[in-house]
N, CA, C, O and CB atoms as a CASP TS submission, in Angstrom:
PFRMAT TS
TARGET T0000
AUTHOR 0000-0000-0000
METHOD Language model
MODEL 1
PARENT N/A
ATOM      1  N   UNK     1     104.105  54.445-102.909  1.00  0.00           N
ATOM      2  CA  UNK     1     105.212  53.729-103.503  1.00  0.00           C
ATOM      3  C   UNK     1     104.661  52.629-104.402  1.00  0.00           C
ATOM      4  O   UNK     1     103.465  52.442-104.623  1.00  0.00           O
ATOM      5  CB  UNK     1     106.143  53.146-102.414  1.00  0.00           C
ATOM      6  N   UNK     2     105.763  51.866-104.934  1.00  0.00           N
ATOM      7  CA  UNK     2     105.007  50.966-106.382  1.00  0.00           C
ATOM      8  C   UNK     2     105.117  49.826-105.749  1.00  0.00           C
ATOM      9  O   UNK     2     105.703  50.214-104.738  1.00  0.00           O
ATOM     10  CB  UNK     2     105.812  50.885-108.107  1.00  0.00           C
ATOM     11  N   UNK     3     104.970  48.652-105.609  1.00  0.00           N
ATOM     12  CA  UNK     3     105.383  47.457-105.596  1.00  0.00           C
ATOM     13  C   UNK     3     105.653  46.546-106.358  1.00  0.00           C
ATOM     14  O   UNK     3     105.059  46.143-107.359  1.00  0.00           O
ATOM     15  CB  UNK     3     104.935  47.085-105.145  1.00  0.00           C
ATOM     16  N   UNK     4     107.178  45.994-105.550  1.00  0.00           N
ATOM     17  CA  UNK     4     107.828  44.939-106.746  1.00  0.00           C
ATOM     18  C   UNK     4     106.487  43.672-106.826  1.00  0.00           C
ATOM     19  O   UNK     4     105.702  43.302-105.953  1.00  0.00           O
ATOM     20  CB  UNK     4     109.755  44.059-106.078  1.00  0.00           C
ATOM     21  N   UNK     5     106.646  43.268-108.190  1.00  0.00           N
ATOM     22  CA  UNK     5     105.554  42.226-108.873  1.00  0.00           C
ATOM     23  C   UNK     5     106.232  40.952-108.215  1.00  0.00           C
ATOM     24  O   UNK     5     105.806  39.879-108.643  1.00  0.00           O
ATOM     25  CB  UNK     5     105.472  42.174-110.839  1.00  0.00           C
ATOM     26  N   UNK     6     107.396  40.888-107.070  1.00  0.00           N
ATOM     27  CA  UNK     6     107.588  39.492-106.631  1.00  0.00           C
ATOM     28  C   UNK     6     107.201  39.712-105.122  1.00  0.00           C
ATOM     29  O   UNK     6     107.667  38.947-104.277  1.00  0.00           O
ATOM     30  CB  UNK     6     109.189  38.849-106.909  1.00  0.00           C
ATOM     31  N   UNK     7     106.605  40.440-104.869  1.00  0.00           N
ATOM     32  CA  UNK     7     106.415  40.821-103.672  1.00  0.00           C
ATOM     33  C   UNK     7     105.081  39.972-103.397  1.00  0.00           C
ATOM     34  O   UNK     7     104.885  39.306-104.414  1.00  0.00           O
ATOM     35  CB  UNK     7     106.376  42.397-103.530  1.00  0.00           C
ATOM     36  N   UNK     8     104.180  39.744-102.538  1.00  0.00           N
ATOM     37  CA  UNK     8     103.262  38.966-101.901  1.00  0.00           C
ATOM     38  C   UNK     8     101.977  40.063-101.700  1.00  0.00           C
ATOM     39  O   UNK     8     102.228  41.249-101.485  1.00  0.00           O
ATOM     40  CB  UNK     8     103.933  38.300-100.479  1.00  0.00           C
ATOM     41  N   UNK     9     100.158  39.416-101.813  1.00  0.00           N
ATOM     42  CA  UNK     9      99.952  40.231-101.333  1.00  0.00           C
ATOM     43  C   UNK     9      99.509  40.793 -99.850  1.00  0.00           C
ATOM     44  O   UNK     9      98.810  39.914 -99.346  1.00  0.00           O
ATOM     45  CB  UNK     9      99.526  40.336-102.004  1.00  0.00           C
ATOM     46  N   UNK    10      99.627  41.805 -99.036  1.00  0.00           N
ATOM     47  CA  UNK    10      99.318  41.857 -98.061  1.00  0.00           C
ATOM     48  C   UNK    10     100.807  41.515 -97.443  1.00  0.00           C
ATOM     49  O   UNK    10     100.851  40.951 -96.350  1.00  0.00           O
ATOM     50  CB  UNK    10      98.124  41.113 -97.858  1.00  0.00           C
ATOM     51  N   UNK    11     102.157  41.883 -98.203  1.00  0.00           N
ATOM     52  CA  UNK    11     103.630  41.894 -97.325  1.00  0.00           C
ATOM     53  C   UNK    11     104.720  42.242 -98.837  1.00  0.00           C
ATOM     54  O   UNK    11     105.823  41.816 -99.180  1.00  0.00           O
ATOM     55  CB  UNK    11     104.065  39.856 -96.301  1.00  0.00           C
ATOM     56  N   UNK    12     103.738  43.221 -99.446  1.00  0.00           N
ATOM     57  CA  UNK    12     104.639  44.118-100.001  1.00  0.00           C
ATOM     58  C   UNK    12     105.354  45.037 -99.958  1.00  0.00           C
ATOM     59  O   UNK    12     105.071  45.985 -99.226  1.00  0.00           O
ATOM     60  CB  UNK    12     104.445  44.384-100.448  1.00  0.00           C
ATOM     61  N   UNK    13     106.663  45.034-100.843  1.00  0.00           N
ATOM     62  CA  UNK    13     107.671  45.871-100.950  1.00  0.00           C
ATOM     63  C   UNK    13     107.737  46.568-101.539  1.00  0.00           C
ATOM     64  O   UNK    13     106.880  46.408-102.408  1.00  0.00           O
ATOM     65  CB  UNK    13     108.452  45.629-101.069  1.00  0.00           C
ATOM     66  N   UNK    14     108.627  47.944-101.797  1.00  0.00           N
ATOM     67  CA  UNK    14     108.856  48.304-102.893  1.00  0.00           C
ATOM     68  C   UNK    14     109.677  47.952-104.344  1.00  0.00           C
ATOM     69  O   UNK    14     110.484  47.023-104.335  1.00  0.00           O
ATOM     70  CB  UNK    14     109.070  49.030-102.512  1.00  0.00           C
ATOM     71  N   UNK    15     109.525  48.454-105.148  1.00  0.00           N
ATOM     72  CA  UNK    15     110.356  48.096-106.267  1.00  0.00           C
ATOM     73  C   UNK    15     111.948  48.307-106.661  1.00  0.00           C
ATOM     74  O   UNK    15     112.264  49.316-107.291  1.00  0.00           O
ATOM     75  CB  UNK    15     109.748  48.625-107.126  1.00  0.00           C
ATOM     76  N   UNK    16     112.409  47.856-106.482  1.00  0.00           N
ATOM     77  CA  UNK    16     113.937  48.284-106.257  1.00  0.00           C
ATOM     78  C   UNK    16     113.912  49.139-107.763  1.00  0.00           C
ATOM     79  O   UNK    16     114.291  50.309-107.730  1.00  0.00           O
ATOM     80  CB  UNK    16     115.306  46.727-106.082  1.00  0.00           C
ATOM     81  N   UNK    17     113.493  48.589-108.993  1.00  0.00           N
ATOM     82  CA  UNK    17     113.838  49.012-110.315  1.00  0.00           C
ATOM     83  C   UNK    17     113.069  50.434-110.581  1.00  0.00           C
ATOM     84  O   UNK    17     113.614  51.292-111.276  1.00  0.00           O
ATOM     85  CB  UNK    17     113.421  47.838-111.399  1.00  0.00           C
ATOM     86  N   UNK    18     111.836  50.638-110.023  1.00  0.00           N
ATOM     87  CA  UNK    18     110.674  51.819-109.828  1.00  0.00           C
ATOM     88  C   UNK    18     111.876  52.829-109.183  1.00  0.00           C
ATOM     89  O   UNK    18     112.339  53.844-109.703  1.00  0.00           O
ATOM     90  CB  UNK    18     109.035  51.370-108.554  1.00  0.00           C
ATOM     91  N   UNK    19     112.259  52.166-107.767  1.00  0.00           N
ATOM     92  CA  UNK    19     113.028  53.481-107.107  1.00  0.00           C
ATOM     93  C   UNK    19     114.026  53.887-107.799  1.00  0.00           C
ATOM     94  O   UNK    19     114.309  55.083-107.867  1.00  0.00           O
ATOM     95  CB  UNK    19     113.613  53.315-105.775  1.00  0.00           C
ATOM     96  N   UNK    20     114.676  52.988-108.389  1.00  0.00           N
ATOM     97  CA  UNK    20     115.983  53.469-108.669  1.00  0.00           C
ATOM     98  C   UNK    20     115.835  54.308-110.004  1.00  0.00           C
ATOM     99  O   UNK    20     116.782  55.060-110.233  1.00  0.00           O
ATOM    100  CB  UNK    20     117.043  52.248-108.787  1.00  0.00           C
ATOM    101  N   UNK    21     114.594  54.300-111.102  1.00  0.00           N
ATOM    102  CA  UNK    21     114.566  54.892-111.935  1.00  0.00           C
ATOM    103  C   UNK    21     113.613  56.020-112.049  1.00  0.00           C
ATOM    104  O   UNK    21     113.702  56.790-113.006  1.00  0.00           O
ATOM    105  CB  UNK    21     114.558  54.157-112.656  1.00  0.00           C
ATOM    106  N   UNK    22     112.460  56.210-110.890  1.00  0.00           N
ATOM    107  CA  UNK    22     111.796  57.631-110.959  1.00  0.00           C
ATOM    108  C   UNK    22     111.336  57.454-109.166  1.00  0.00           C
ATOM    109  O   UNK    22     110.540  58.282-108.723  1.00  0.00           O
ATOM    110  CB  UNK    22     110.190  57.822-112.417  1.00  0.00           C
ATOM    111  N   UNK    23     111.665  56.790-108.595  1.00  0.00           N
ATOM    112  CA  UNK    23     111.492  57.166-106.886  1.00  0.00           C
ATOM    113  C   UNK    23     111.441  58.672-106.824  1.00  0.00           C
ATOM    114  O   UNK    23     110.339  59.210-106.714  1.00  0.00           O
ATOM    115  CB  UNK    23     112.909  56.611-105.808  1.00  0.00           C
ATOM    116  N   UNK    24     112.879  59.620-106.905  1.00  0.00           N
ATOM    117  CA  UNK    24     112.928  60.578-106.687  1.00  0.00           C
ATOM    118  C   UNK    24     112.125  61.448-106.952  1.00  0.00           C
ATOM    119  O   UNK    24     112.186  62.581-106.473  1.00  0.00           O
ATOM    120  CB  UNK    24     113.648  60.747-106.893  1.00  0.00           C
ATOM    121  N   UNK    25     111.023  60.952-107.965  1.00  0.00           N
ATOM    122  CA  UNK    25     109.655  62.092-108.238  1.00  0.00           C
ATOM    123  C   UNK    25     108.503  61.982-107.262  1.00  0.00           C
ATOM    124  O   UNK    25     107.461  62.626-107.390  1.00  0.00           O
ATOM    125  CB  UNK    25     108.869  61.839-109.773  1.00  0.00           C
ATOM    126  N   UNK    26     108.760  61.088-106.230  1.00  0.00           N
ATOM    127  CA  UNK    26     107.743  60.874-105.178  1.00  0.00           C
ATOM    128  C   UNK    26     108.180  61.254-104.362  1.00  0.00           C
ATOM    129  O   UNK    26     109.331  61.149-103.939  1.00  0.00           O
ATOM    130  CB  UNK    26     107.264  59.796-104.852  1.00  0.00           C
ATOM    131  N   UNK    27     106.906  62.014-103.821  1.00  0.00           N
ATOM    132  CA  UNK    27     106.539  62.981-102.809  1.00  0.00           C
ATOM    133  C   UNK    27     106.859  62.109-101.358  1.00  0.00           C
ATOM    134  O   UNK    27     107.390  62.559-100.343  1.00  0.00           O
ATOM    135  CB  UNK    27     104.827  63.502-103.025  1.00  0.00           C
ATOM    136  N   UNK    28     106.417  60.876-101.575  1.00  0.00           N
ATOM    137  CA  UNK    28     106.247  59.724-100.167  1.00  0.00           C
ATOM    138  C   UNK    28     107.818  59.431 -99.867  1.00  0.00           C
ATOM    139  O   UNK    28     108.414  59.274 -98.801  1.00  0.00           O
ATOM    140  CB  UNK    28     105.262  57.910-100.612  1.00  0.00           C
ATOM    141  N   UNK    29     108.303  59.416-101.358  1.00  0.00           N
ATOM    142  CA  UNK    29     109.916  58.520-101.334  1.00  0.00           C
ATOM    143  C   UNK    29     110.842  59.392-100.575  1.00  0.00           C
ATOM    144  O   UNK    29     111.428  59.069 -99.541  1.00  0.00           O
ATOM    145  CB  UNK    29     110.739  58.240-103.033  1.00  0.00           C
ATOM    146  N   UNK    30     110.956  61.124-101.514  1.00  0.00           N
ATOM    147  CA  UNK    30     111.459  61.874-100.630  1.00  0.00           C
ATOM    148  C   UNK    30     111.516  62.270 -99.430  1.00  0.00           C
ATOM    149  O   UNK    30     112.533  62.545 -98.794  1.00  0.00           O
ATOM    150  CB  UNK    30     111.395  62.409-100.867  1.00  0.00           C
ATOM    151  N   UNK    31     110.110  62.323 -98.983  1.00  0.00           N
ATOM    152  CA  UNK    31     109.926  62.105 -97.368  1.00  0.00           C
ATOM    153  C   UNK    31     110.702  61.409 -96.642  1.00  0.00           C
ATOM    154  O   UNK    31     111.666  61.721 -95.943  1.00  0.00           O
ATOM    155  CB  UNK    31     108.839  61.548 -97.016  1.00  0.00           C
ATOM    156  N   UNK    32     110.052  60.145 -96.931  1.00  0.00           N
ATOM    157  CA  UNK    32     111.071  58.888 -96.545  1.00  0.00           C
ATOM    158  C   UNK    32     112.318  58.956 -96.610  1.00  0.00           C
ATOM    159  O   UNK    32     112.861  58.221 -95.784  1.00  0.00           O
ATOM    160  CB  UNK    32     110.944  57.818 -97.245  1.00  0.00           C
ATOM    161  N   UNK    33     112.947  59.483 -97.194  1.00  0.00           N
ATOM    162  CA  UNK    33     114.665  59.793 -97.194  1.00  0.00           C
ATOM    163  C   UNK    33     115.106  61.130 -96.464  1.00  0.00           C
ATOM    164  O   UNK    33     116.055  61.140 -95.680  1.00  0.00           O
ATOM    165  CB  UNK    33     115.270  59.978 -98.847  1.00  0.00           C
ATOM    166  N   UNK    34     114.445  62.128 -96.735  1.00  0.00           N
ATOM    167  CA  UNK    34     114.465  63.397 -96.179  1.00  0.00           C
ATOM    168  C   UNK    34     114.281  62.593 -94.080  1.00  0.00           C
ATOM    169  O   UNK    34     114.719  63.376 -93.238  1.00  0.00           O
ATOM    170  CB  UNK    34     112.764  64.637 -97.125  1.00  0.00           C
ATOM    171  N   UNK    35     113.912  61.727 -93.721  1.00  0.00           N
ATOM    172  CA  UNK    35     112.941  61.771 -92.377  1.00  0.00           C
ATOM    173  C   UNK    35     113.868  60.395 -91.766  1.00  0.00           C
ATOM    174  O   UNK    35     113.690  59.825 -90.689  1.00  0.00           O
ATOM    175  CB  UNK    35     110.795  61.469 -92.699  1.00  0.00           C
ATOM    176  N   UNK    36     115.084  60.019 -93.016  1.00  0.00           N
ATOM    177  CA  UNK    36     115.873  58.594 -92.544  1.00  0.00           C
ATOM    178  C   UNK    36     115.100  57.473 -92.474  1.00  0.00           C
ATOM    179  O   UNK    36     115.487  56.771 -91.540  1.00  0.00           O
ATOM    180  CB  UNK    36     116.488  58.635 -91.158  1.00  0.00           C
ATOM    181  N   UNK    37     114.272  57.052 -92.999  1.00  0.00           N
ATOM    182  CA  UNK    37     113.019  55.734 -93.140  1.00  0.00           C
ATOM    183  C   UNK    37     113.513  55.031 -93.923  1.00  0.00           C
ATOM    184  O   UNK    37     113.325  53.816 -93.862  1.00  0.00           O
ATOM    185  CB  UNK    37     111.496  55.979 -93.689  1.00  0.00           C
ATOM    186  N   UNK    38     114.532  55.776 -95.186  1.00  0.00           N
ATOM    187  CA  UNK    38     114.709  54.984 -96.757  1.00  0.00           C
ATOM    188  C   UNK    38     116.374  55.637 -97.100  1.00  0.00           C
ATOM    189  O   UNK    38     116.685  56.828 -97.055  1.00  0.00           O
ATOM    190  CB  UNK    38     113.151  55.670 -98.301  1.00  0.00           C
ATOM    191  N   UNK    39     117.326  54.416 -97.459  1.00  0.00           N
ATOM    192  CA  UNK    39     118.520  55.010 -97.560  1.00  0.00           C
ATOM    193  C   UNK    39     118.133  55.532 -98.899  1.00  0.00           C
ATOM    194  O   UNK    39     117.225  55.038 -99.568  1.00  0.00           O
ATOM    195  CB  UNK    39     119.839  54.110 -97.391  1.00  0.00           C
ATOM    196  N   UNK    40     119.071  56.853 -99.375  1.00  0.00           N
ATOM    197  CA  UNK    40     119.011  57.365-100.507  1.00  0.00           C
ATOM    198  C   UNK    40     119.566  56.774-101.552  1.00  0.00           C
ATOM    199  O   UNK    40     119.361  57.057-102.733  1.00  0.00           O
ATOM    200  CB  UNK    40     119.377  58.378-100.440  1.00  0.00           C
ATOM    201  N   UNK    41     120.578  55.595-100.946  1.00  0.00           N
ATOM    202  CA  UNK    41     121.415  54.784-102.138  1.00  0.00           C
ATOM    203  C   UNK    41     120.413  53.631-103.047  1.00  0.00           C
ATOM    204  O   UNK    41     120.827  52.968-103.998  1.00  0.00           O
ATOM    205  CB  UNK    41     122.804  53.807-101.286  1.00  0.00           C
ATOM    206  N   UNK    42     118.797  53.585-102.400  1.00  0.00           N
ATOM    207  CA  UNK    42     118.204  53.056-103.103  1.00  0.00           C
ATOM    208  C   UNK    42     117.273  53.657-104.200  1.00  0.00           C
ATOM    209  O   UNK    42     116.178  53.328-104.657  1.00  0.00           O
ATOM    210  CB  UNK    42     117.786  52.429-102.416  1.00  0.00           C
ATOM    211  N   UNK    43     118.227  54.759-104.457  1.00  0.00           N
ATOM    212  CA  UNK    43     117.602  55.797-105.474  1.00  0.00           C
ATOM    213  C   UNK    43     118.551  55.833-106.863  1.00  0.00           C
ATOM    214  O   UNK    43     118.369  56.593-107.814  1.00  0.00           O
ATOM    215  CB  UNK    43     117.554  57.435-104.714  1.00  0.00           C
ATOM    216  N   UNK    44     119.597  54.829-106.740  1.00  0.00           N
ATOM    217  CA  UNK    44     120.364  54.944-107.850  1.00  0.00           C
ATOM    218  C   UNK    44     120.336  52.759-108.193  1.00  0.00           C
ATOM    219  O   UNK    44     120.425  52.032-107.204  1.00  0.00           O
ATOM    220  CB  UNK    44     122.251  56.019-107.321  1.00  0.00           C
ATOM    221  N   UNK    45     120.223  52.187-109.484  1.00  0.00           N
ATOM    222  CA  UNK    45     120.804  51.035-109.520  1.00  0.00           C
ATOM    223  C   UNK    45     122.660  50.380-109.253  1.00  0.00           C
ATOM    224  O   UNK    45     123.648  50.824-109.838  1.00  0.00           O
ATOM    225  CB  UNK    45     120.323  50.865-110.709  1.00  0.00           C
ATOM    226  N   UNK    46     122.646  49.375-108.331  1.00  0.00           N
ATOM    227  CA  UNK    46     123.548  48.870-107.928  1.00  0.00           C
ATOM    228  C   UNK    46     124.378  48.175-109.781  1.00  0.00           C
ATOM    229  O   UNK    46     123.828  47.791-110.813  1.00  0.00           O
ATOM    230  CB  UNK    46     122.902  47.789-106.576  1.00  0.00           C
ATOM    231  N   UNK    47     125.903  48.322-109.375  1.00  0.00           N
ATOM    232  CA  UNK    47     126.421  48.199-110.799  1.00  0.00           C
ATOM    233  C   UNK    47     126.227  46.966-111.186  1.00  0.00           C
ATOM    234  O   UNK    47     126.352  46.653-112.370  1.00  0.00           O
ATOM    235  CB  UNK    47     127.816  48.518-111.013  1.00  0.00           C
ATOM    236  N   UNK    48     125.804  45.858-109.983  1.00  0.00           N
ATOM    237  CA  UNK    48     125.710  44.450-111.097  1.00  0.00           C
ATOM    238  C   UNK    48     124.055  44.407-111.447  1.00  0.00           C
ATOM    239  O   UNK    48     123.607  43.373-111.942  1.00  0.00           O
ATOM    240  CB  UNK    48     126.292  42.618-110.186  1.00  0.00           C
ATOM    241  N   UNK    49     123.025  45.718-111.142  1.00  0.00           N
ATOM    242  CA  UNK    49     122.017  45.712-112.081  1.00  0.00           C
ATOM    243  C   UNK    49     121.843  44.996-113.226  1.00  0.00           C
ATOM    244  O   UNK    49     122.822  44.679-113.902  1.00  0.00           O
ATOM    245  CB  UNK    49     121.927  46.673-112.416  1.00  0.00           C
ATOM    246  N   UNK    50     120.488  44.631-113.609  1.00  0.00           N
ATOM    247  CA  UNK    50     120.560  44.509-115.154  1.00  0.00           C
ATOM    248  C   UNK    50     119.902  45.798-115.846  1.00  0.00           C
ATOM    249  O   UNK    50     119.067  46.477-115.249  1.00  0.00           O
ATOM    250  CB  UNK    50     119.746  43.122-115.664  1.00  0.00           C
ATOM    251  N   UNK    51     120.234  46.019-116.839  1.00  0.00           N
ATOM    252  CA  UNK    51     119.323  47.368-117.604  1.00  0.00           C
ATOM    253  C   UNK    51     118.269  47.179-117.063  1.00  0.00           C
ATOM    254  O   UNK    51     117.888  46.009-117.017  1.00  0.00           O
ATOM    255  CB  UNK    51     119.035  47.479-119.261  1.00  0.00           C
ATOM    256  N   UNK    52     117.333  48.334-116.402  1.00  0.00           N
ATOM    257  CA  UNK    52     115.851  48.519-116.193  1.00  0.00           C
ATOM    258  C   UNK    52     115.407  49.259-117.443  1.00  0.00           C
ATOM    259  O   UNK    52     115.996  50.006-118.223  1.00  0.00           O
ATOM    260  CB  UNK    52     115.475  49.358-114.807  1.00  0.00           C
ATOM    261  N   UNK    53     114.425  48.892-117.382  1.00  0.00           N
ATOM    262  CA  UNK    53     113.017  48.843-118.453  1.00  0.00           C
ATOM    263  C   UNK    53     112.797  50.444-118.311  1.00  0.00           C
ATOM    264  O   UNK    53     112.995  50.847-117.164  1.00  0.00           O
ATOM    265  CB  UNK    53     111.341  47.695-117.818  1.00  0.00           C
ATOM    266  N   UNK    54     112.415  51.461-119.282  1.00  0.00           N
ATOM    267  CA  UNK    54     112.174  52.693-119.638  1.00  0.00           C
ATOM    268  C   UNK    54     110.973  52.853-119.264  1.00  0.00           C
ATOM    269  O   UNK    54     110.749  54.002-118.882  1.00  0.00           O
ATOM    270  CB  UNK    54     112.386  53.005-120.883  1.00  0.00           C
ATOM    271  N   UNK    55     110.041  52.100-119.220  1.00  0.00           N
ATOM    272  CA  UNK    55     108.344  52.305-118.568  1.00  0.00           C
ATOM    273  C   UNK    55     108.255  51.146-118.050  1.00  0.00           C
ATOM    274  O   UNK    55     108.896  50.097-118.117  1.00  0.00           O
ATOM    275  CB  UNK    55     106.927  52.570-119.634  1.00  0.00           C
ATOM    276  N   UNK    56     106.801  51.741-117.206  1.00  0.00           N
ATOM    277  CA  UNK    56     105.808  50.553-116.422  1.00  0.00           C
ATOM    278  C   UNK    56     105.618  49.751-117.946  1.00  0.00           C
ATOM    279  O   UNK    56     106.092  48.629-117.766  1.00  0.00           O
ATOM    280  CB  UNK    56     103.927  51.281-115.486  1.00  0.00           C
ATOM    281  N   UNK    57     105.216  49.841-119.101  1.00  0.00           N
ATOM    282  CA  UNK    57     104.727  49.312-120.168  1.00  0.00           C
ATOM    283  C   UNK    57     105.613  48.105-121.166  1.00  0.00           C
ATOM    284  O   UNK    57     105.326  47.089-121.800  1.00  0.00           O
ATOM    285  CB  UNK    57     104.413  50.500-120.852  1.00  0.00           C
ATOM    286  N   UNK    58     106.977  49.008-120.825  1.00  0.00           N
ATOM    287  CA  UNK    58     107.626  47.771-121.028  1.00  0.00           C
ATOM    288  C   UNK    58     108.242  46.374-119.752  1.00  0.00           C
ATOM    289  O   UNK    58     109.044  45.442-119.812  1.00  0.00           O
ATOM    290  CB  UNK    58     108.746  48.380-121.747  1.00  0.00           C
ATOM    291  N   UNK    59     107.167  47.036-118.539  1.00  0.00           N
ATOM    292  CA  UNK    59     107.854  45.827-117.807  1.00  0.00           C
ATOM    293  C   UNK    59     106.717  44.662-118.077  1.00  0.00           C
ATOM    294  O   UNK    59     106.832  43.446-118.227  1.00  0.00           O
ATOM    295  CB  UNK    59     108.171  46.147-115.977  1.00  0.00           C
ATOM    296  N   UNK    60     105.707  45.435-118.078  1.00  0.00           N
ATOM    297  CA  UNK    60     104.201  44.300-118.515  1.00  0.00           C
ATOM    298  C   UNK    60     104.240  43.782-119.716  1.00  0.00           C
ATOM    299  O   UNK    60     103.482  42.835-119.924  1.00  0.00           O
ATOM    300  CB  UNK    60     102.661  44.999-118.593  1.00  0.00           C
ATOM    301  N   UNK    61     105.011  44.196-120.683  1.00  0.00           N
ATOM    302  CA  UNK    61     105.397  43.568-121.835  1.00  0.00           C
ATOM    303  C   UNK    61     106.088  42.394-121.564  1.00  0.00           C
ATOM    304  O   UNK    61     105.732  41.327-122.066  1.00  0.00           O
ATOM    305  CB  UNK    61     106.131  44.372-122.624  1.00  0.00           C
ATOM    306  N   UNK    62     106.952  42.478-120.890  1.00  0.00           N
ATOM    307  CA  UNK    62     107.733  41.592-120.140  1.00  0.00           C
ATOM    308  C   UNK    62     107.515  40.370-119.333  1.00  0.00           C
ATOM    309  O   UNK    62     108.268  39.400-119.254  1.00  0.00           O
ATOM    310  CB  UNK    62     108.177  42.213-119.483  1.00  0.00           C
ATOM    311  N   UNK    63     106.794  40.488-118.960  1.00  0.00           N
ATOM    312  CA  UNK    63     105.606  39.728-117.821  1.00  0.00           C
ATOM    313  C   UNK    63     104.855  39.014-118.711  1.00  0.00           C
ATOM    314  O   UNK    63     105.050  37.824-118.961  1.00  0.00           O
ATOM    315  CB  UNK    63     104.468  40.796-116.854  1.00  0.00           C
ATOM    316  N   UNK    64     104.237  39.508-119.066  1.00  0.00           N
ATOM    317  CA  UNK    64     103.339  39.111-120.451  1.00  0.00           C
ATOM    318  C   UNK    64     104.102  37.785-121.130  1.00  0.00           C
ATOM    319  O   UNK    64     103.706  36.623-121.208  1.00  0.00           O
ATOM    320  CB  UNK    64     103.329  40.573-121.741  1.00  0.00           C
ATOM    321  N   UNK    65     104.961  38.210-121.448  1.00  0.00           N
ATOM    322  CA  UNK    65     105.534  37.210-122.224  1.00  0.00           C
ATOM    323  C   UNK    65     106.774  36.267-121.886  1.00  0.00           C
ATOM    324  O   UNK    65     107.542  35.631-122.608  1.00  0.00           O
ATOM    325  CB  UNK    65     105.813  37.825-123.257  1.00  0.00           C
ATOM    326  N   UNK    66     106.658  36.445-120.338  1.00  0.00           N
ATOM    327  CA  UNK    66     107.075  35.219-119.759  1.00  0.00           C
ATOM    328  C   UNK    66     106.438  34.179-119.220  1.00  0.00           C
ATOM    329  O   UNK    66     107.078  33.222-118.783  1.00  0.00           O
ATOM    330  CB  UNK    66     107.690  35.430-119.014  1.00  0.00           C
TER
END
């Protein structure tokens, strides 16, 4: 799984924005949902989301320049 960049290290999480926009291509994620570990509703963004970022590249863009 990816970890969110506000996460700590050594008591990381996952990425809410990662899952909700390509989770479902992981092998670990599906497991995890397939096995009840991970609700599946964290596979879609919640409606008061903000737009997520189209790549890892534009989130480091992002970062970068905050």
């Amino acid at each position: 799984m990816f970890a969110c960049h506000q996460s700590r290290e050594g008591e990381e999480f996952a990425c809410a924005g990662w899952l909700a926009k390509v989770g479902h291509c992981h092998p670990a994620v599906r497991f995890a949902v397939a096995s009840g570990r991970l609700d599946p509703a964290v596979l879609a963004p919640d409606d008061d989301w903000p737009e997520l970022h189209h790549s890892y590249v534009e989130v480091l863009d992002k970062l970068r320049a905050s």
